[in-house]
N, C-alpha and C positions, 0 to 999 in steps of 0.2 A: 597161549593166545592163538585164537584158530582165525584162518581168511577170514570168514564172516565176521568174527572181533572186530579184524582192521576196519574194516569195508564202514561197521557200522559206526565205529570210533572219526573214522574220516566223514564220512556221509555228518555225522553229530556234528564235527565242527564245521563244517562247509556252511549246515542250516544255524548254528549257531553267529558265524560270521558275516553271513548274510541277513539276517536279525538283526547284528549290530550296526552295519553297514544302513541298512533301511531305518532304523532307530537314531543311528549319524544323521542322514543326510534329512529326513523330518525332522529332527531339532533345527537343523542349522537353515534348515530352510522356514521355519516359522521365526528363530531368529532374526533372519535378515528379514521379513515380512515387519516383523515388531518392530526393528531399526529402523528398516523406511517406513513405516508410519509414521513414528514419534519424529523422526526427517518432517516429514511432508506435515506436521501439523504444527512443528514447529515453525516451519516455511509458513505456513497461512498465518501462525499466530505475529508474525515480523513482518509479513503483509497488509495483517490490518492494524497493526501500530501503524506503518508509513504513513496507508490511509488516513489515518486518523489526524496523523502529523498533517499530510496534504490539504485538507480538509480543514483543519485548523488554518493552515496558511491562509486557504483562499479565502477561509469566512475574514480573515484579517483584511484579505487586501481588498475584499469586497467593502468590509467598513472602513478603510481608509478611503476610497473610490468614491465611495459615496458622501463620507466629510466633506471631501475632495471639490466634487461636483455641487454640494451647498455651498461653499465657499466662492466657489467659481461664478455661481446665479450671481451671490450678492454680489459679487465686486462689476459685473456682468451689468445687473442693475444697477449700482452706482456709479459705472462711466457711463449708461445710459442718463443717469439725474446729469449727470456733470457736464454733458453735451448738450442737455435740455437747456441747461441754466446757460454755459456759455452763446449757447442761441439766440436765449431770449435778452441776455449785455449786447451783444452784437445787434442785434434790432433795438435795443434802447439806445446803444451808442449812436445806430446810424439816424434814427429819430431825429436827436438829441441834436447832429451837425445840422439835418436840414431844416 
C-alpha cells in the first residue's frame, strides 16, 4: 500500500461519513418535522372537540335561559292578573262599606 492508497482510503471514508452524517441528521430532522405535525394536528383536533363540547354547552344554557325567561313572563303576568284582580276586591270592598 503506497501514501496515495492511505490518502485515498481515508479521504473515501471521511466523504463516506459525512454522507452518513447528512443522511442522519435529514432523517431525523423530517422526523421530528413528521412528530410535530401529527403533535400539532392532533392539538387542533382536541381543540375542536372542546369547542364543540363549549358550544354544546352554551347552546344548552342558551335554551334553558330562554325556558327560563318564558316562564318568568308568565308568572310576570300572572302577579300582574293577581294585583289586577286584588285591586279591583279592594275597590268593591270599599264600595260595598260606603
Amino acid at each position: 500500500m503506497t501514501a496515495n492508497d492511505t490518502i485515498s482510503i481515508a479521504l473515501l471514508l471521511s466523504v463516506a461519513s459525512l454522507v452518513c452524517t447528512l443522511i442522519s441528521t435529514y432523517g431525523g430532522q423530517t422526523k421530528r418535522k413528521k412528530e410535530e405535525m401529527e403533535a400539532e394536528i392532533s392539538r387542533r383536533a382536541d381543540l375542536k372537540e372542546e369547542f364543540v363540547k363549549v358550544n354544546f354547552k352554551l347552546d344548552e344554557f342558551c335554551r334553558r335561559l330562554d325556558e327560563a325567561m318564558k316562564r318568568f313572563d308568565k308568572t310576570d303576568q300572572r302577579l300582574e292578573d293577581h294585583e289586577r284582580r286584588i285591586s279591583d276586591l279592594e275597590k268593591e270592598l270599599n264600595h260595598e262599606r260606603n
